[in-house]
NUROTI-883903 format. One record per residue: x, y, z of N, C-alpha, C in turn. Coordinates in steps of 0.001 Angstrom, whole numbers, plus 524288, in hexadecimal, padded with zeros to 5 digits. Each point is the difference from the previous one (the first is absolute). Layout:
BEGIN
XYZXYZXYZ;...
END
This chain:
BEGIN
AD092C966B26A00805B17FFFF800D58027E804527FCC4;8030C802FD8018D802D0804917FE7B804997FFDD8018E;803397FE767FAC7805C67FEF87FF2580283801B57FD16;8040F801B38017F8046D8022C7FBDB803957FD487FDE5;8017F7FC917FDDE805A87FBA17FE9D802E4804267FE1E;805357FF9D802BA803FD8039580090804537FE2C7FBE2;800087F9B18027A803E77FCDB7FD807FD707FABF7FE1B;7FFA67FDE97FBB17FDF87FB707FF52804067FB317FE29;7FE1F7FCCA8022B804AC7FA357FDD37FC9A7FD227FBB3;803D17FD057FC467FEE17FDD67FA97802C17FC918020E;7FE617F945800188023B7FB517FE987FEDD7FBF57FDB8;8025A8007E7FC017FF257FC8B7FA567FF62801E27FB3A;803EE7FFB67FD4E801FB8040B7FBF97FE857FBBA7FAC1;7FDE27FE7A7FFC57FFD97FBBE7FABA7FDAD803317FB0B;7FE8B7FD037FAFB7FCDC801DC7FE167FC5980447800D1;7FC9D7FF8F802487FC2E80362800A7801DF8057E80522;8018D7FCE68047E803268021F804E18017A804A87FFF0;8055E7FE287FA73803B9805A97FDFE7FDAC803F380069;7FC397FE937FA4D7FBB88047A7FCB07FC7D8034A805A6;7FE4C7FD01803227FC18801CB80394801D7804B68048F;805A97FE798026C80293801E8802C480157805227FD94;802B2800C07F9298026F803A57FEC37FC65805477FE4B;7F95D7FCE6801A57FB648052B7FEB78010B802DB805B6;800837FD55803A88005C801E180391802D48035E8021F;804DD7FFCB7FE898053C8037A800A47FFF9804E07FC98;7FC7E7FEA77FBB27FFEA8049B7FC267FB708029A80155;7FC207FD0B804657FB098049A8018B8034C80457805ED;804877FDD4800C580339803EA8047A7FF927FDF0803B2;7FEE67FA41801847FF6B7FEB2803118086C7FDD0803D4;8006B8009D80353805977FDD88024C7FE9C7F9087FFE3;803F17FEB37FC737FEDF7F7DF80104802D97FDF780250;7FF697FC4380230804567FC7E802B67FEC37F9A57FCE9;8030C7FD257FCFE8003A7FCC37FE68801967F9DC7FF8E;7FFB07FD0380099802B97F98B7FF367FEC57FDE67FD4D;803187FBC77FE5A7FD5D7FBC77FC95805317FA668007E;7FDEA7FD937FCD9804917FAED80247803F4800937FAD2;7FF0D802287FBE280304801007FC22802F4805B27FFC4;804218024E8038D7FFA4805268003E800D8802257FAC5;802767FF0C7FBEF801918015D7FC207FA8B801047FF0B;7F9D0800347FE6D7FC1A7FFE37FEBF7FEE08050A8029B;8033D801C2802F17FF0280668802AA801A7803B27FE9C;803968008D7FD628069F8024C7FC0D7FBD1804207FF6B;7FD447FF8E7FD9E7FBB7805667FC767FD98801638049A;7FD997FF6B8036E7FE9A80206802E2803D5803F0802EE;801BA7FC8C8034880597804128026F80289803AF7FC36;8019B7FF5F7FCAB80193804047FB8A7FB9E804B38003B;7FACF7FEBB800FE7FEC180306800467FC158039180597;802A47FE108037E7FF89801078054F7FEEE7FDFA804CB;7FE427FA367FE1E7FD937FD54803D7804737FEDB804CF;7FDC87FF25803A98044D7FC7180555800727F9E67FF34;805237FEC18003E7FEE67FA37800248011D7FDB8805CA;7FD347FB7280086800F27FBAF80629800CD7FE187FDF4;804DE7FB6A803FC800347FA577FEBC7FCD17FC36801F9;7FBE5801FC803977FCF57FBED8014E7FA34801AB80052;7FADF7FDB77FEA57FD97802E7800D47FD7D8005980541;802407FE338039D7FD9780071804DC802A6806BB802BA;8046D8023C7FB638015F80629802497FD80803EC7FC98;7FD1D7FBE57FAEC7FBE5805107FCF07FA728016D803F1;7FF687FAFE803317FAEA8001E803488020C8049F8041A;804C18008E8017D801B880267804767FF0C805927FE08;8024B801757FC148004D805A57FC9C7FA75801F67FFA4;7FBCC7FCE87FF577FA40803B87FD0D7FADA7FDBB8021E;7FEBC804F17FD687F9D87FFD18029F7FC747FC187FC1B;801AC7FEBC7FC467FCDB7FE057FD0D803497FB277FC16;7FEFB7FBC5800C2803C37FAA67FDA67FC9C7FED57FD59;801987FF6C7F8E27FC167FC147FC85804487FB457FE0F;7FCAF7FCD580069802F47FB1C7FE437FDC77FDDB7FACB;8033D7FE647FC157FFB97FD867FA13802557FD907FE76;800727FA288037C802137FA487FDC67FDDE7FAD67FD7D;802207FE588009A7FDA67FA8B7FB4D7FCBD7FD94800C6;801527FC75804977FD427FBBC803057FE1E8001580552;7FA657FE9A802637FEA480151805C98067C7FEF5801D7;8012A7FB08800A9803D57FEBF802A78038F80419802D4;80110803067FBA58045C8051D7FFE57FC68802D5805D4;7FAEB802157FAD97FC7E801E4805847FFD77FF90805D4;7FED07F9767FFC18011B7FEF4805F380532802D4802A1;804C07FD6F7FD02803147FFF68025B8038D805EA80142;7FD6A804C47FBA78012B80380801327FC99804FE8037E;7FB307FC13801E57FC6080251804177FF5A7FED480462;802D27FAB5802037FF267FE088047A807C97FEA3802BD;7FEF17FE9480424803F47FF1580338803B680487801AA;804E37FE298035E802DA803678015380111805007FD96;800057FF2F7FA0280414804F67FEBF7FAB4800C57FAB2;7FB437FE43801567FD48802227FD3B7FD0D804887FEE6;7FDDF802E87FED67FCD4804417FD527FBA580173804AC;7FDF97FD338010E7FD548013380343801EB802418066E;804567FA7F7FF7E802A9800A4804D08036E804C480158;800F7801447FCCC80619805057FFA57FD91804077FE09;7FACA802167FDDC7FCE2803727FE797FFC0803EE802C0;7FFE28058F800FE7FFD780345804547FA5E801C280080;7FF3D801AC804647F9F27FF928024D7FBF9804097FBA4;7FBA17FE177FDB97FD6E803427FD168016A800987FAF1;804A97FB987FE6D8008E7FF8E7FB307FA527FD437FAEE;7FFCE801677FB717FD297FCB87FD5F802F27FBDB7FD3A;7FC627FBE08000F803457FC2A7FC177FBBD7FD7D7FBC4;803A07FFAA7FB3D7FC56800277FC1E802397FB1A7FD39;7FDC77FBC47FED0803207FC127FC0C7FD18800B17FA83;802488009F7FCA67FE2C8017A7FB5D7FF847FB677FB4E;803FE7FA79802F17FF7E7F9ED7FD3A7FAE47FD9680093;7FF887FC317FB247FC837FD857FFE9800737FBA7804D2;7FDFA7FF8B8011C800597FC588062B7F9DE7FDF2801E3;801367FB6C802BF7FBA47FEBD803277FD9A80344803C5;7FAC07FEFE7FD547FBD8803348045C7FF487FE928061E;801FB7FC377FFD8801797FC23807C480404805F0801A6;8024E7FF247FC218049080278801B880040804A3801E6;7FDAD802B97FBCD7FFC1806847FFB87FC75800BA80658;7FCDB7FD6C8019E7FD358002D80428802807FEDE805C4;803B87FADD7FE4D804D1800E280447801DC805198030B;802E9800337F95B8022780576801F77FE178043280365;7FBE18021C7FD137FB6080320803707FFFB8003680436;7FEC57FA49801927FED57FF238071B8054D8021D80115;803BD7FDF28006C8046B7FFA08015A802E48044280054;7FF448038D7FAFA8032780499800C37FB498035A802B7;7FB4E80083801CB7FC8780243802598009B7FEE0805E5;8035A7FBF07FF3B7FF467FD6A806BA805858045D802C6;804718013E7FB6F802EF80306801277FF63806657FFC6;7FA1A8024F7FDAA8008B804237FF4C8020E8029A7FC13;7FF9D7FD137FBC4800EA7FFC67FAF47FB8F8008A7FCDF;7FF62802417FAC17FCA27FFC07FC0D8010D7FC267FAA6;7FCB67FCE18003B800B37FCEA7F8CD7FD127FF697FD66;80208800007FACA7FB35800AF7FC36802F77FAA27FB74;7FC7F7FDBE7FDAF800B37FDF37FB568002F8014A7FBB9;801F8801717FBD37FE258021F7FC1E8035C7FF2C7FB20;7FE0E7FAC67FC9D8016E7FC9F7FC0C7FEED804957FBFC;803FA7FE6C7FAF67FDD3802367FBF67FFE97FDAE7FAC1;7FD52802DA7FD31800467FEB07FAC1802F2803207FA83;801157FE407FD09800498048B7FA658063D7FED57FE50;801D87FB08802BE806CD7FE227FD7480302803E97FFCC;805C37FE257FE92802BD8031F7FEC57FF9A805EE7FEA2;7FB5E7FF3D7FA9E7FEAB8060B7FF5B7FCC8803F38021F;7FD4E7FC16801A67FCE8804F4805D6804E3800F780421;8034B7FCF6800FF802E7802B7804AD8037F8049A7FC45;801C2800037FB4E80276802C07FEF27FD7D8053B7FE6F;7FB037FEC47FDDF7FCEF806357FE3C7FD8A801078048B;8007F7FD91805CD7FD7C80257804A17F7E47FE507FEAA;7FFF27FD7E7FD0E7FA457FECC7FE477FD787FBC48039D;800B47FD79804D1800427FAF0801F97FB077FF3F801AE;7FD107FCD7802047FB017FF9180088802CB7FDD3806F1;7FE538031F803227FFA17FDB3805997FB867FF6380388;802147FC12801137FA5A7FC52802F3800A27FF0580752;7FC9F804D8802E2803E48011D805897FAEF7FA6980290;803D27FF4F804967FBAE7FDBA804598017A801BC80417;7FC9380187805288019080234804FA7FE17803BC8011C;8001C803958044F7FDCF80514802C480044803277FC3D;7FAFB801B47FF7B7FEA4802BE7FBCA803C2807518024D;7FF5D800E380493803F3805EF80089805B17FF5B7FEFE;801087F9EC7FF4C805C67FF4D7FDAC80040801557FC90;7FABD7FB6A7FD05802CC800BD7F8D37FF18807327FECC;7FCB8802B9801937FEF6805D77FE3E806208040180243;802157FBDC80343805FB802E5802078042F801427FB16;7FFF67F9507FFCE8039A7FD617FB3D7FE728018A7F967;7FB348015C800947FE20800107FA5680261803F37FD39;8021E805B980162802F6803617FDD6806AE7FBD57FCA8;801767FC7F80438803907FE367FE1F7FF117FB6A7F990;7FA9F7FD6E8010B7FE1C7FC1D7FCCB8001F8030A7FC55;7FF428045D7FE747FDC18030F7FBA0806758015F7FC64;80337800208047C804898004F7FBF08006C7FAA77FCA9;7FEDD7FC4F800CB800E57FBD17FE417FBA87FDCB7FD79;7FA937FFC87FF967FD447FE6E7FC807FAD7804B27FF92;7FC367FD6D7FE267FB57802FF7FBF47FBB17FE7E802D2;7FF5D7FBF6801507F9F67FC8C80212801A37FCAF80570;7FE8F804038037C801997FF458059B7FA397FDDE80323;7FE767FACD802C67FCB28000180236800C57FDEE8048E;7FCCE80281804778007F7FBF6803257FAA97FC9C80007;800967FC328024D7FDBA7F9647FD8E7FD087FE2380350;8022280168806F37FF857FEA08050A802ED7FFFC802E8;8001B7FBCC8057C803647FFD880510804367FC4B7FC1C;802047FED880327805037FD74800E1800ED7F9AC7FCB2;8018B800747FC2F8014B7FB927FC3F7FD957FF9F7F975;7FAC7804FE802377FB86800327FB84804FC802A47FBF7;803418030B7FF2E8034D801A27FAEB802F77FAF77FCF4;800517FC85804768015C7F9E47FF597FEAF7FDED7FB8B;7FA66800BA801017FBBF7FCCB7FE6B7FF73802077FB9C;7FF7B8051B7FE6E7FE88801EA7FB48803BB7FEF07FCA7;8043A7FF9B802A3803FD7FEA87FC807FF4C7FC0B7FB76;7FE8B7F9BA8049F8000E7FB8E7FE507F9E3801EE7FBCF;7FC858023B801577FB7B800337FC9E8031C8011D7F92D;80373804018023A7FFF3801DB7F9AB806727FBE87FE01;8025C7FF458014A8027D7FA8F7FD1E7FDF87FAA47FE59;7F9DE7FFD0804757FCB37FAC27FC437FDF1804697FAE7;7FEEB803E2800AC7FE77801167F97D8048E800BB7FD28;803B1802537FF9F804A07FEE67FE55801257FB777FC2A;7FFB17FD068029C800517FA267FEF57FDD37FDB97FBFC;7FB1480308800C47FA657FC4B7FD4180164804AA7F9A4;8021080489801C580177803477FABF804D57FE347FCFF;803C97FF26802DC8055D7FDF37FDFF7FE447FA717FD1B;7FE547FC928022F7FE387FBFC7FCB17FCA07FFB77FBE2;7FCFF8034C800B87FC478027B7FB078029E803547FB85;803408017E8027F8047A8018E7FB9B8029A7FBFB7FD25;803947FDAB802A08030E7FBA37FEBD7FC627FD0C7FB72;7FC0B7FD28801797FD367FBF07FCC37FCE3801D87FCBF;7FF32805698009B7FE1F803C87FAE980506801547FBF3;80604800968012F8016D801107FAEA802EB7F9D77FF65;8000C7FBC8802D7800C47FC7F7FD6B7FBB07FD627FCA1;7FBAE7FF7A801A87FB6D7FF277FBC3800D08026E7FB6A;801688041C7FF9B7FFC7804417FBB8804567FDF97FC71;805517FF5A80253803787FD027FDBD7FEC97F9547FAF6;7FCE47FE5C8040D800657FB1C7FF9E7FBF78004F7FA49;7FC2380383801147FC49801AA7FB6580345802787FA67;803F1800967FFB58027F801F77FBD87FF698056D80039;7FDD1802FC8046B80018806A6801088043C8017A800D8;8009D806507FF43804BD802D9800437FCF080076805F5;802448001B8040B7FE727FF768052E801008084D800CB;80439801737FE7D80011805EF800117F903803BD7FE6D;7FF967FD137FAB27F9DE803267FDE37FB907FE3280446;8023D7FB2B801AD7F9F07FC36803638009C80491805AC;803F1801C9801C77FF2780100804B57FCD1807037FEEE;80428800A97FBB57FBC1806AB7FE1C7FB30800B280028;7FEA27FAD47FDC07FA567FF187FFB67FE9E80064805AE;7FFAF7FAFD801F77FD327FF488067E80325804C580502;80300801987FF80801CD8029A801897FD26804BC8040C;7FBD48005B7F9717FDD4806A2800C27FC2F7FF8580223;7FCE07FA38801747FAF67FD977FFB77FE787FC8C805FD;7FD017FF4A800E17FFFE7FCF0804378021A7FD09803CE;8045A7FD277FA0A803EA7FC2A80325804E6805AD80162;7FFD98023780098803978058D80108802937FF8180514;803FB7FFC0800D1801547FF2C8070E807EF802C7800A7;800F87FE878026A805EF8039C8009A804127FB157FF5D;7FC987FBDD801CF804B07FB2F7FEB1800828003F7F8A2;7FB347FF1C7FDB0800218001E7FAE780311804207FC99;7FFE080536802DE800A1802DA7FB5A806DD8017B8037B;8026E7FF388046D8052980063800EC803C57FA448012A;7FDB47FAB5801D88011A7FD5980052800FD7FC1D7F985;7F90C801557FE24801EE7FDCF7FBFB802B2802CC7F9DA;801AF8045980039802A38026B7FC758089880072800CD;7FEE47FD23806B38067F7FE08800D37FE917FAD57FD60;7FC8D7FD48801728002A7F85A7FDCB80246801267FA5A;7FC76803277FE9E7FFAD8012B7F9428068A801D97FE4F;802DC802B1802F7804B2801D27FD9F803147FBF280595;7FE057FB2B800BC805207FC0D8012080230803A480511;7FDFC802AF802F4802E08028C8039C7FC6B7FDE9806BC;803BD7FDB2801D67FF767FE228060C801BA8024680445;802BD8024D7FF2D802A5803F1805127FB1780005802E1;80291800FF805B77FC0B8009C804307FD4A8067E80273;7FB038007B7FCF27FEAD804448023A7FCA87FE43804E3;7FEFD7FBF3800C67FFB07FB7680601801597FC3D7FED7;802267FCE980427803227FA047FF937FBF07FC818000A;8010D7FA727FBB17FD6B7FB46800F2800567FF8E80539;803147FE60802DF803EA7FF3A8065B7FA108019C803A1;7FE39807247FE8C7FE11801AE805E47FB447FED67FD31;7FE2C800937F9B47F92F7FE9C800C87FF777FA6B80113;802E17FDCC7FF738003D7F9E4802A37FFA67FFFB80568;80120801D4802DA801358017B804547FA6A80281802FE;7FDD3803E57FA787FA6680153803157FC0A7FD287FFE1;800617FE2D7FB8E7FAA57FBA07FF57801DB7FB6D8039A;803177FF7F802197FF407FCFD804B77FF6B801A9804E2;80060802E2800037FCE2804C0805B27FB9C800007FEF8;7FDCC801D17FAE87FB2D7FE387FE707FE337FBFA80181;7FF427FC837FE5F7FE587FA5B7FF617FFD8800D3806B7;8044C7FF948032D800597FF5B806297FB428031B80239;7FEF7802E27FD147FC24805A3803A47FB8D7FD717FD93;7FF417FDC17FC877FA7A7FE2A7FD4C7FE407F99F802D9;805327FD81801577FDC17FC10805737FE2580297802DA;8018F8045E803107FF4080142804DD7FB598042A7FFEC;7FD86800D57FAB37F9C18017D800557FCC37FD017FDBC;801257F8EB7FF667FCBE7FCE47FEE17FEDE8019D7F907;801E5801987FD377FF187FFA17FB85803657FD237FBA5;7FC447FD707FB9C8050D7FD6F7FC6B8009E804687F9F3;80415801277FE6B7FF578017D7FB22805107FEA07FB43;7FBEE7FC977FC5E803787FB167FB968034A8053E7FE0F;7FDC38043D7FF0180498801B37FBFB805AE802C0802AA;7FEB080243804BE803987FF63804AA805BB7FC2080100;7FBAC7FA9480073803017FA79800928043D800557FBCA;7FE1F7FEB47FA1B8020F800277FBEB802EE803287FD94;801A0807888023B8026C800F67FD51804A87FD59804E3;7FFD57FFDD804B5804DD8000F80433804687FC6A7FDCF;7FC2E7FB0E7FE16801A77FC687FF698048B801447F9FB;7FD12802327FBE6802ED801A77FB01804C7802F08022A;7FFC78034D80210803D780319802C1802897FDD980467;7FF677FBBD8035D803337FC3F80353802EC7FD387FA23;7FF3A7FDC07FC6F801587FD0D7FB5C8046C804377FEA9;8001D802C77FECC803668056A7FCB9805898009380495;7FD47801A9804998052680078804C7802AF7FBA87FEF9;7FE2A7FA5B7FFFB802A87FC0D801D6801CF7FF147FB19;7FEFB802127FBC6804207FED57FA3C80434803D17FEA4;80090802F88055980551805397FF9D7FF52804A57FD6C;7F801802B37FFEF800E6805647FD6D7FE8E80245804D7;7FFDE7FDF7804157FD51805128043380203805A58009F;804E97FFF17FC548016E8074F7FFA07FE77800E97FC2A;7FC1F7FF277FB837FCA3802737FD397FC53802A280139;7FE65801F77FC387F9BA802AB8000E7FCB37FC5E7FFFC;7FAD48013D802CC7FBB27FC467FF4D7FEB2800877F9D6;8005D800267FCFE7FED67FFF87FAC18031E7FA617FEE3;804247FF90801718027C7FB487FDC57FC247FB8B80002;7FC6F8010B802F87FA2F7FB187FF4C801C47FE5A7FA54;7FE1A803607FEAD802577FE447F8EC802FF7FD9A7FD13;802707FD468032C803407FCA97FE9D7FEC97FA0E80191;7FE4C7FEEC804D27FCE17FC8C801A87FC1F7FE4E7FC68;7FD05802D37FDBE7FB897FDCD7FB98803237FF0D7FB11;802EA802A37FE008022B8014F7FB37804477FA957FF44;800F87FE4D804C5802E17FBCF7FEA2806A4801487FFC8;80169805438020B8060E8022B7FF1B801637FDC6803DD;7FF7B7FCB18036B8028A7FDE1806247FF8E7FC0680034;802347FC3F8021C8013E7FA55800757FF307FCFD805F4;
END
């Protein structure tokens, strides 16, 4: 496939969204933009972008639509029906969802926008807040492999470690692979500097130590050096990794496998949403053990 994207559409400006969209505008690319918060666009447009009010007229405008929202739901509902993405897409457009989402899903799409003569690709990412902002992101494609080599000039404005994975849902999947490790690291964090605590350690020297060493990982040495200075802000929300590990868990019925540490963090993190931090950082785990929540 040999494509030129002339004009590309951005919808979903959040956290990560912003950061991702504004590599793009600064690699020269023309954007066309939405989001449900327009004020979350201000910087963009300021600095050239087009805005729609709907995104079924960003699909109309470009050759190439990436989408970066919260919840499948959104997904669905901003890929299917009347005034959806697929539907209002102009012929030979690509479409790219860049949310963490179900792998059922991402495969939907596929058929569907293929059935119209459409191209889609999946392609979840990784690296939070600060990968979207230093353009460092780890992307994980699924779909026609002469797509992703179309699109991949564009991936590169936006992250570092671009793969494709497979057909259609597999970027899905990798996704969910690397949030069960995630998980199994974030908690290994957590109950490593509360142990340390509880031991009468300066938990700051304990992590210097393990840090450099085996137990060495990115939750430990950035997750747990916010725990350490009391800082929760969301460089990802309790809300959406809650949100994945239950996509998880769903995709791990549906290949016959069980996994306890899986089960157990969803559940710690279903506990946290339903006690009112889901606009934190997943670090706020830490509070859950620590006993700061009620």
């Amino acid at each position: 496939m040999d494509k030129r994207f002339d004009t590309i559409g951005f919808i979903g400006l959040g956290v990560m969204g912003g950061a991702m969209a504004s590599h793009l505008l600064a690699a020269g690319h023309k954007l066309v933009v939405n989001t449900r918060s327009p004020a979350k666009a201000a910087k963009l447009l300021e600095a050239g972008a087009l805005w729609r009010e709907r995104a079924s007229a960003v699909a109309a405008d470009c050759d190439l639509i990436i989408t970066m929202v919260g919840y499948p739901s959104e997904v669905e509902s901003l890929y299917f029906g009347p005034e959806g993405l697929i539907e209002r897409a102009k012929q030979g457009a690509v479409l790219v969802d860049m949310s963490t989402s179900r792998p059922d899903l991402a495969a939907r799409i596929y058929d569907a926008a293929s059935a119209r003569g459409l191209k889609a690709l999946d392609a979840p990412v990784s690296g939070g807040d600060l990968g979207a902002r230093n353009a460092t992101l780890t992307i994980m494609a699924g779909g026609d492999p002469e797509v992703f080599e179309a699109v991949k000039p564009i991936f590169e404005a936006m992250g570092k470690t671009i793969v494709l994975q497979g057909g259609p849902g597999a970027g899905q999947h990798t996704k969910m692979a690397n949030q069960i490790a995630i998980a199994g690291s974030l908690l290994g964090t957590v109950e490593s500097i509360i142990y340390a605590e509880k031991a009468g350690l300066d938990p700051a020297k304990v992590l210097l130590s393990i840090g450099s060493g085996s137990a060495g990982s990115w939750q430990l040495t950035n997750n747990g050096q916010k725990i350490l200075a009391s800082d929760f802000s969301p460089g990802f929300y309790v809300k959406h990794f809650r949100k994945d590990l239950g996509i998880a868990i769903d995709s791990a019925k549906r290949l016959g496998i069980d996994l306890p540490l899986l089960a157990l963090a969803e559940k710690l993190f279903e506990t946290l949403e339903a006690k009112g931090l889901g606009n934190l950082g997943t670090q706020a785990l830490y509070k859950l053990y620590a006993g700061s929540i009620r």
